[in-house]
Each structure stands twice: as structure tokens, then as C-alpha cells.
SEZADREN-442199 format. One record per residue (C-alpha): residue number from 1; chain; x, y, z. Coordinates in Angstrom, 1 decimal. Layout:
N
REC,num,chaine,c1,c2,c3
REC,NUM,A,X,Y,Z
...
//
This chain:
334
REC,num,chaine,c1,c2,c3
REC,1,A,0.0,0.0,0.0
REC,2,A,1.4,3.5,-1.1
REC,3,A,1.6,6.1,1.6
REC,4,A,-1.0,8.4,-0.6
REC,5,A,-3.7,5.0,-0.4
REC,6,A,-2.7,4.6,3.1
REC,7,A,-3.3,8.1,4.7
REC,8,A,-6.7,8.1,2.3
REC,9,A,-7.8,5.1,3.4
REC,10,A,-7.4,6.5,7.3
REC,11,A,-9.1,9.2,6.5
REC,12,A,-12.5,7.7,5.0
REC,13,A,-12.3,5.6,7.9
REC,14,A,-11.9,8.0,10.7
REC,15,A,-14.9,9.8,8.9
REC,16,A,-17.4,6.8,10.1
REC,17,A,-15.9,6.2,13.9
REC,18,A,-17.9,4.7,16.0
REC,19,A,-20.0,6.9,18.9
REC,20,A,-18.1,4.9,22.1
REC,21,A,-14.1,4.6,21.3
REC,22,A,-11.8,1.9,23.0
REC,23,A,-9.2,3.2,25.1
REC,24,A,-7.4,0.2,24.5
REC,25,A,-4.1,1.1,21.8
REC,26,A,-2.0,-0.8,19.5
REC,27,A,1.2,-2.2,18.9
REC,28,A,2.8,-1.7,15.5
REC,29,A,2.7,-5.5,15.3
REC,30,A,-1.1,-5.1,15.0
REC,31,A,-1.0,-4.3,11.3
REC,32,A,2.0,-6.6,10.1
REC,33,A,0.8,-7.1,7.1
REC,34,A,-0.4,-3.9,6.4
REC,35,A,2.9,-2.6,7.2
REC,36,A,2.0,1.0,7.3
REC,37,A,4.7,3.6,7.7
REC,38,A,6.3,2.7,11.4
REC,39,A,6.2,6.3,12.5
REC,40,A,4.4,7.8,15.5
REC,41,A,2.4,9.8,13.5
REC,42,A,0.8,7.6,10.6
REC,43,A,0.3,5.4,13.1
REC,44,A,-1.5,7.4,15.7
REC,45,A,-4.0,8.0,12.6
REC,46,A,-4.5,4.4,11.7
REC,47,A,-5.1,3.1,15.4
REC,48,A,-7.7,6.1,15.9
REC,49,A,-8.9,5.4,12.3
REC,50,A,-9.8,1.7,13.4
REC,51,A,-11.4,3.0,17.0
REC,52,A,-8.6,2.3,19.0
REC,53,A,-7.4,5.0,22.1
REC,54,A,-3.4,5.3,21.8
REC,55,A,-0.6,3.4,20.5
REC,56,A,3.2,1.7,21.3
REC,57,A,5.2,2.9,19.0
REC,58,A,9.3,3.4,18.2
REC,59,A,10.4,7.0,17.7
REC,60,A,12.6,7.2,14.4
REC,61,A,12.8,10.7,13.9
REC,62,A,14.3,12.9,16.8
REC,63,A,13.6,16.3,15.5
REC,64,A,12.1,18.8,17.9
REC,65,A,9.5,19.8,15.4
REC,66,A,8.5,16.4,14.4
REC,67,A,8.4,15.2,18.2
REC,68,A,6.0,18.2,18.7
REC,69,A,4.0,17.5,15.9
REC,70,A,3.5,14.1,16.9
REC,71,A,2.3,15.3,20.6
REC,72,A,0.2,18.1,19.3
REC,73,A,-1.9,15.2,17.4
REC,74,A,-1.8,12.9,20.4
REC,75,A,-3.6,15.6,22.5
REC,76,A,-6.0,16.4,20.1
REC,77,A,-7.3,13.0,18.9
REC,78,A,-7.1,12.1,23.6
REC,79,A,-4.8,9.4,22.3
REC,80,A,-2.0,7.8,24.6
REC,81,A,1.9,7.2,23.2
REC,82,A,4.0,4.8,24.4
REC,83,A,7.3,4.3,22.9
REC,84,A,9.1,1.0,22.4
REC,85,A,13.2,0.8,21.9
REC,86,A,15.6,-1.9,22.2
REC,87,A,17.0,-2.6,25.8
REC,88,A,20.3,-0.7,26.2
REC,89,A,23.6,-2.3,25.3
REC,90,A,27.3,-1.0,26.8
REC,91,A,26.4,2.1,24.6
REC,92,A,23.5,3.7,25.9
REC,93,A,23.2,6.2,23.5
REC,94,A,20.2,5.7,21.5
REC,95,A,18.3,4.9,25.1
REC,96,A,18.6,7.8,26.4
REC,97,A,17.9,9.3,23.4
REC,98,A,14.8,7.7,23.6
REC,99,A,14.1,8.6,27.2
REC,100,A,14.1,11.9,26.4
REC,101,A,12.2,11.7,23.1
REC,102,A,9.6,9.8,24.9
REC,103,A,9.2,12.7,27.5
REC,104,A,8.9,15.3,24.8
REC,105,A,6.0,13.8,23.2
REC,106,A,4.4,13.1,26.5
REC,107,A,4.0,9.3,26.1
REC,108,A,3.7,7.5,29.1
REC,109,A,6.0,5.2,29.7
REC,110,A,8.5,3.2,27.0
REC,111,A,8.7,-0.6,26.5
REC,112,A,11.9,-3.1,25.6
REC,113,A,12.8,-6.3,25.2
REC,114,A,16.0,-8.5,26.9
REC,115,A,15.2,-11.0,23.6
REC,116,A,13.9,-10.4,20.4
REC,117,A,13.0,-14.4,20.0
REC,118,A,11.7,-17.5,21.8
REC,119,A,13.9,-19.1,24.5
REC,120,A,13.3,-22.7,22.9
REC,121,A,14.7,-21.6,19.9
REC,122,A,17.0,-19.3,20.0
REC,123,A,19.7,-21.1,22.1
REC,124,A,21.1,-24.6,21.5
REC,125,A,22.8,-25.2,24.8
REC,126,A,22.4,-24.2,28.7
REC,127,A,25.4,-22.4,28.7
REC,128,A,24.2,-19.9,25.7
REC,129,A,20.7,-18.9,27.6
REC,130,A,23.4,-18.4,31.0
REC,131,A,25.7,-16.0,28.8
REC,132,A,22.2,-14.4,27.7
REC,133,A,21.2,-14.3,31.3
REC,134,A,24.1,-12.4,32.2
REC,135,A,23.6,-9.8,29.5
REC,136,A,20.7,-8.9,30.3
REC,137,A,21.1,-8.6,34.1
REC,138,A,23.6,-6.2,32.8
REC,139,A,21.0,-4.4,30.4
REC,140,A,18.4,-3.9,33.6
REC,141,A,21.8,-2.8,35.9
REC,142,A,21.9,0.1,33.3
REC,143,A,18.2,0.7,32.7
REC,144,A,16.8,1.4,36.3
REC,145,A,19.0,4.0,36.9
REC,146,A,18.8,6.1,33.5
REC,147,A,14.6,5.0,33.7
REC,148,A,15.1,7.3,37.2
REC,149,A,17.4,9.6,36.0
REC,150,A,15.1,10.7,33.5
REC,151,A,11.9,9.8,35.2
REC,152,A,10.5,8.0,32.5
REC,153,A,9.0,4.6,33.6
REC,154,A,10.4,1.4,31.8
REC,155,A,8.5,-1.9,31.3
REC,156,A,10.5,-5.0,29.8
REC,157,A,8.5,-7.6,28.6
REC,158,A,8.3,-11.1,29.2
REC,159,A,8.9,-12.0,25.6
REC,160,A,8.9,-15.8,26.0
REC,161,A,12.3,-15.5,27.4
REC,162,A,11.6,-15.9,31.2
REC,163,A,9.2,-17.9,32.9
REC,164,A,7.1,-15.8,35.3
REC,165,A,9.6,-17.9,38.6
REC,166,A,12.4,-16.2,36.6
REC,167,A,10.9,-12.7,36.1
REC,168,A,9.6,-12.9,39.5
REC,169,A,12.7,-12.8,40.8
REC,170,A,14.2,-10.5,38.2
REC,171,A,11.5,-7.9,39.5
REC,172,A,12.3,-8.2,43.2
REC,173,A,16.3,-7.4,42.2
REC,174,A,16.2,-4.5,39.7
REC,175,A,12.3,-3.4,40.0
REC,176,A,11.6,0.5,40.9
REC,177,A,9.2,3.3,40.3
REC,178,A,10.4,3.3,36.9
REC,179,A,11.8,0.4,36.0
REC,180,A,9.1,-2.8,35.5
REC,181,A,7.7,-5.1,33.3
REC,182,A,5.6,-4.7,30.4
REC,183,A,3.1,-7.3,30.7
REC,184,A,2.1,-9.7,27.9
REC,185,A,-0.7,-11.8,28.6
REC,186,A,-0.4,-14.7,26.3
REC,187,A,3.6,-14.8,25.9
REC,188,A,4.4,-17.6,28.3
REC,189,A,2.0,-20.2,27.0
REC,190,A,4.8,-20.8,25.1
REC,191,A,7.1,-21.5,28.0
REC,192,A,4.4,-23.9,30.0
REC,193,A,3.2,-21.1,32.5
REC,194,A,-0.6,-20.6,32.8
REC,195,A,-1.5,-17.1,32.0
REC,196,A,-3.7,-16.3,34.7
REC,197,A,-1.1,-17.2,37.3
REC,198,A,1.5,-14.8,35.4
REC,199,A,-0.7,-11.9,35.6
REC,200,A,-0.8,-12.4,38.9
REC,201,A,2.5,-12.7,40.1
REC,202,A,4.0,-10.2,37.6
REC,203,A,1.0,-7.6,38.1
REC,204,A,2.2,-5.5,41.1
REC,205,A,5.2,-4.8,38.9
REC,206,A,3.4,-3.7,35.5
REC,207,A,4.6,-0.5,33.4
REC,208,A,2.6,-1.2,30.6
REC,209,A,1.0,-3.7,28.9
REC,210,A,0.1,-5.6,25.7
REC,211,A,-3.0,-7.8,25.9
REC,212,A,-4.2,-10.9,24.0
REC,213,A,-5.9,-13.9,23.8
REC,214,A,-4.4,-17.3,22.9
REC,215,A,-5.6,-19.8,20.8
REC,216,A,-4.1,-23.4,21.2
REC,217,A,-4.0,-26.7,18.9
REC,218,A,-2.3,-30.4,19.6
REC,219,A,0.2,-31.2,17.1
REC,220,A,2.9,-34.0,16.9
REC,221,A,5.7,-32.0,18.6
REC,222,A,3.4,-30.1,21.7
REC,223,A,0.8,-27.7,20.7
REC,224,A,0.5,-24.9,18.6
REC,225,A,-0.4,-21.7,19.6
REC,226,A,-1.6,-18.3,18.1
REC,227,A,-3.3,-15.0,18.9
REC,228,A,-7.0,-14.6,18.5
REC,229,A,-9.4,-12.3,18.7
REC,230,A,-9.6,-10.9,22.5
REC,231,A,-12.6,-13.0,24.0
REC,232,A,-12.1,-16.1,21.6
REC,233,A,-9.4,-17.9,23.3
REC,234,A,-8.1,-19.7,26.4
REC,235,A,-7.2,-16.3,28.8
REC,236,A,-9.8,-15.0,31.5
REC,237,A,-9.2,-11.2,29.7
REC,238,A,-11.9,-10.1,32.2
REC,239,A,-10.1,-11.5,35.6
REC,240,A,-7.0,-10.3,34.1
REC,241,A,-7.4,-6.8,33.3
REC,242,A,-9.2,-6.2,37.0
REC,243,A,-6.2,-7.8,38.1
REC,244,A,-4.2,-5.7,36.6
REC,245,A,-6.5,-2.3,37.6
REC,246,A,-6.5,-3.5,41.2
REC,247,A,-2.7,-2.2,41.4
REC,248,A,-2.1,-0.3,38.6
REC,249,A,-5.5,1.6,38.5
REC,250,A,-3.8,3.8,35.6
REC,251,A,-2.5,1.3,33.7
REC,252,A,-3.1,1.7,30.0
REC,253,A,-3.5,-1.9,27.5
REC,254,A,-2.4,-2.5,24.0
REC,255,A,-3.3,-5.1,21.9
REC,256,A,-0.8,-7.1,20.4
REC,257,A,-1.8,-9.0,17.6
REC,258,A,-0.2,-10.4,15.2
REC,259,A,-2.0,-11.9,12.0
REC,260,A,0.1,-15.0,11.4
REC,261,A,0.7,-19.2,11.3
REC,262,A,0.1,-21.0,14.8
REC,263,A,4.0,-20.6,16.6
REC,264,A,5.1,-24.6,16.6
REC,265,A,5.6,-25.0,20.4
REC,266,A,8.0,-27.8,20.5
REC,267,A,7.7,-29.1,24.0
REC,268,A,7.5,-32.5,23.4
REC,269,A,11.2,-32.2,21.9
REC,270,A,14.7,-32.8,23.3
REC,271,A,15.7,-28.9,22.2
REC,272,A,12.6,-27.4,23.7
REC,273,A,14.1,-28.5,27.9
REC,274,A,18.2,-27.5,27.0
REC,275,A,17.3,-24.1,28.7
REC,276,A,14.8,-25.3,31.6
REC,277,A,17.0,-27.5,34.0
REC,278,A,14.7,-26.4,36.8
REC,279,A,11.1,-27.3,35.4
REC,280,A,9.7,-30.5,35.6
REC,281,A,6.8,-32.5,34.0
REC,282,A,4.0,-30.9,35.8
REC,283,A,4.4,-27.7,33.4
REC,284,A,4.1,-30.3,30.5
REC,285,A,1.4,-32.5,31.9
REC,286,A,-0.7,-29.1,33.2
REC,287,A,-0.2,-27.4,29.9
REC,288,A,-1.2,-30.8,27.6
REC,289,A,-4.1,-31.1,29.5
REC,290,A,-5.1,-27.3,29.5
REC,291,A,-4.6,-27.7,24.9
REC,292,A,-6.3,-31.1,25.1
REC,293,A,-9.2,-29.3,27.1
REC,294,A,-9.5,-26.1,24.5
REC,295,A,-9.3,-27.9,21.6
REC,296,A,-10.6,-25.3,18.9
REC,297,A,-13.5,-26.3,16.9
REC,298,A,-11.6,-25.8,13.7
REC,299,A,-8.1,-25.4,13.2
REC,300,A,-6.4,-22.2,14.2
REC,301,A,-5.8,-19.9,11.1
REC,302,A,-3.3,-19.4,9.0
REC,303,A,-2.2,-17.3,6.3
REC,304,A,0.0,-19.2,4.5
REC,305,A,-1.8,-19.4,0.8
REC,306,A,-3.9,-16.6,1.1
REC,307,A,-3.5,-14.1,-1.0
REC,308,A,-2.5,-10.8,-0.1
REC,309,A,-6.1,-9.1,0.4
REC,310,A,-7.6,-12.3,2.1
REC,311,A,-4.9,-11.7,4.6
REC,312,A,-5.5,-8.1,4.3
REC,313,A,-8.9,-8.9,5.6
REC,314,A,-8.3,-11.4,8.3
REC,315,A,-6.0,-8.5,10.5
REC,316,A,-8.3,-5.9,9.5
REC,317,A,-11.0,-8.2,11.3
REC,318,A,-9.0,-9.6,14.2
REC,319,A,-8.2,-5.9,14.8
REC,320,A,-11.8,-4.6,14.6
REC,321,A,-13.3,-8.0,16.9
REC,322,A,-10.4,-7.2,19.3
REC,323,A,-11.3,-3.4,19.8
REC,324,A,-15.0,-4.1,19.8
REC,325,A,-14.1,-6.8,22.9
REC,326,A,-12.2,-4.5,24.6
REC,327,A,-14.7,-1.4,24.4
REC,328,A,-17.9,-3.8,24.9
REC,329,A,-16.9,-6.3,27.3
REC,330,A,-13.6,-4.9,29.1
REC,331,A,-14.7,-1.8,30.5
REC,332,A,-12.1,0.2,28.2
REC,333,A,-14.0,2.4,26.8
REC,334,A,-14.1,6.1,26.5
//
């Protein structure tokens, strides 16, 4: 899609906007196969185009004008920013960069990541995931204190990197007023925790947040898993998002959605345990018996052979079902 189709197309739809908006946002992720421009502006159109009430979004240009620009619309359309940046590395440049961007557009709060990928795939050996252990107990060292030096809260997610024991503990260590987590609700399916029980533990810690709802599938290697529209899957959104309210009474939620194949978790494999020495089989056996009891009434979708509008189609629905959930049955709403 050009840019000229793109910003028309946002504009005939933010023409017929629904009386009641979500204040639920969106992740950039939510439109990855749209793949409009990834800047805070064009995006803060498109997510208030579909209904939605903010966005999480990376800051790619720093110019004062532009960063004002980008606020001014904020304001007007009552929109929420949150930024998202990569976690700081011995050079922390760009992150405070960032920091200070983040302020100048009044976003929130700004969310990382330690990993970009899955635990159970990215490393081959125990001795890899301990050197990435290491590295990012260093990235959190630097991030609390330039989080407080530039009073800008900080929430790093649990990305399918660390089981909610792991983050648990990660939280007590380096946790502050502005250093936390970023809360994904479906994430650690993948690594055999139950979702409610991670919202739980990891909720008194929350920065921000990206909600979602899990879809799950037996296959011949564990189960395969996949975002669905918010009230069609396997997580107690309801339960979870009071949780969350109970301690973070401000705390703002963005879908993340992202219009794909099922993710292959591969827990009945040798490769899947090289990076869990401490878990045993009652993770497998609970989380078997939690796919074997959701079994979907068709198999979870896929967009593999569709063609490009068919799969234009499916996020521009699993977007639209997903804000309409969240406004009509979440209490997020306007």
C-alpha cells in the first residue's frame, strides 16, 4: 500500500468512527501485514482510524518539530503514546535518546525487550541462555537507573524468554518506580506457564502492557499456539485486566496482535528443555491437559496461501473483533 492510499484510506475511515471509542491502543505489530509507515504519527492515525485509544510505538525521527508534531496530534485525537526501543547495550546512547524523546512527546511510559525471540529456539545449549542471562542482568543494571534519572517509567517484557519464577525474581532485584515489566498476557504459554497465574504474580510490577488472547492446537511435537481475537481464546481477559486495575488503577492496555501461522511449540522435543534445568513435568502435563481441554473447533488460522487481500482482511478483522471486545466487554472504553 502507497503512503498516498494509506493516509486516504485512514481518513475515509476516521470519517465513520464509532460513537463509544476503545481506550485500548495498538502495537505496531497489529498491522503486520499492512505494514503502514512505522512512524508515531501515521500510526497514531490508523489506530484512531480503526477505533482504538493510543498506541506503542518506536520514535525514528528525533527532531524537535517532528516530536511536537506528533504530541500536538496525540492531545487532540485524547490518544495515549507509548514508545518501544531496544533494551540498552554498553552504549546507551540511543536509550537515552529515547528517554528523552519519549518525554517530549508526553508518552507514558516506554517498553523493551532483553530478547527479540523465543527461549526454545534461539539457544542450542544451557550455557548460551546463562551467557544471555548475564547480559541482560547487565542491560536492567543500566536501565533502572537512567529509567530514574530521566523519570521516564520502563517496562521490559516477558517476551517468551523468562518464565514468570524467573521474572519474579528478576522484578524483586532491579524493580523501581520506573523500572518494571511490560506485561504480555499470552507470551508464556509458550514456555508452559498458565497465563492467569502470570498476571498475577507479575501484576504489582506492571509499566505497561500488551494484551491478548491465545488460541491453542495439539500437534505432533506439543501444541501450537496463536493469537485470536480478545474473548475467543483460552485467557480470563476479564479476571486479568481487574487484576491488573486492582494495582495499577492507571495502567493503559495495548493489543498485540499479530495476523500470522500458529507458533510450533515444540515441548514434546529434546531442544525445547536445554534451557529449563529447573522445570519439571507438571508444566508439560498441566499445559497438555489445558490444549487437550481447548481444543478449537476448527483449526487455528493461518495465512499461509492466502492471498494478499484475504490476509488483508483477516487482520483488518481480528483488529476490529479485538477493539470491539475491549470497548464492549472490558470496561475500556471512553
Amino acid at each position: 500500500m502507497t503512503r498516498r492510499n494509506f493516509i486516504a484510506t485512514t481518513a475515509a475511515s476516521a470519517a465513520m468512527q464509532p460513537p463509544v471509542r476503545c481506550t485500548m491502543g495498538l502495537s505496531p505489530d497489529c498491522f503486520v501485514i499492512l505494514r503502514p509507515p512505522r512512524t508515531a504519527h501515521d500510526l497514531l492515525e490508523k489506530a484512531y482510524a480503526v477505533g482504538a485509544g493510543g498506541i506503542q510505538v518506536p520514535i525514528t525521527n528525533f527532531e524537535p518539530d517532528y516530536l511536537k508534531k506528533v504530541r500536538s496530534r496525540a492531545e487532540e485525537l485524547g490518544m495515549y503514546l507509548e514508545v518501544t526501543t531496544a533494551s540498552p547495550g554498553p552504549d546507551t546512547a540511543l536509550f537515552e535518546k529515547t528517554l528523552q524523546a519519549a518525554k517530549e512527546i508526553g508518552a507514558g511510559c516506554v517498553r523493551t525487550v532483553c530478547l527479540s525471540g523465543r527461549r526454545y529456539e534461539t539457544f542450542n545449549s544451557l550455557e548460551q541462555w546463562k551467557t544471555f542471562v548475564a547480559e541482560s542482568m547487565q542491560k536492567f543494571e543500566r536501565m533502572g537507573p537512567l529509567a530514574n534519572k530521566y523519570k521516564m517509567p520502563v517496562g521490559v517484557e516477558n517476551h517468551k524468554d523468562w518464565t514468570a519464577e524467573d521474572y519474579l525474581a528478576i522484578l524483586k532485584k532491579y524493580s523501581s518506580e520506573y523500572l518494571g515489566v511490560c506485561l504480555d498476557f499470552g507470551n508464556n504459554v509458550a514456555l508452559l506457564d498458565d497465563p492467569m497465574e502470570v498476571v498475577e504474580s507479575l501484576a504489582p510490577y506492571v509499566i505497561n502492557t500488551h494484551i491478548k488472547d491465545m488460541g491453542v492446537e495439539e500437534y505432533e511435537d506439543g501444541f501450537l499456539l496463536s493469537e485470536v481475537p480478545l474473548g475467543t481464546g483460552i485467557c480470563d481477559l476479564k479476571r486479568m485486566v481487574a487484576t491488573v486495575l486492582k494495582v495499577r488503577p492507571s495502567a493503559k492496555f495495548s493489543l498485540d496482535f499479530l495476523t500470522r501461522d500458529p507458533l510450533k511449540i515444540t515441548c514434546l522435543t529434546e531442544k525445547y528443555w536445554l534451557t529449563f534445568p529447573e522445570r519439571n513435568g507438571k508444566y508439560l502435563a498441566r499445559s497438555l491437559a489445558m490444549v487437550r481441554k481447548n481444543k478449537p473447533s476448527k483449526p487455528l488460522p493461518r495465512v499461509t496461501g492466502l492471498d494478499r487481500e484475504a490476509q488483508l482482511q483477516m487482520e483488518q478483522e481480528n483488529v476490529k473483533k479485538s477493539i470491539a471486545y475491549a470497548r464492549d466487554h472490558l470496561g475500556l472504553r471512553s
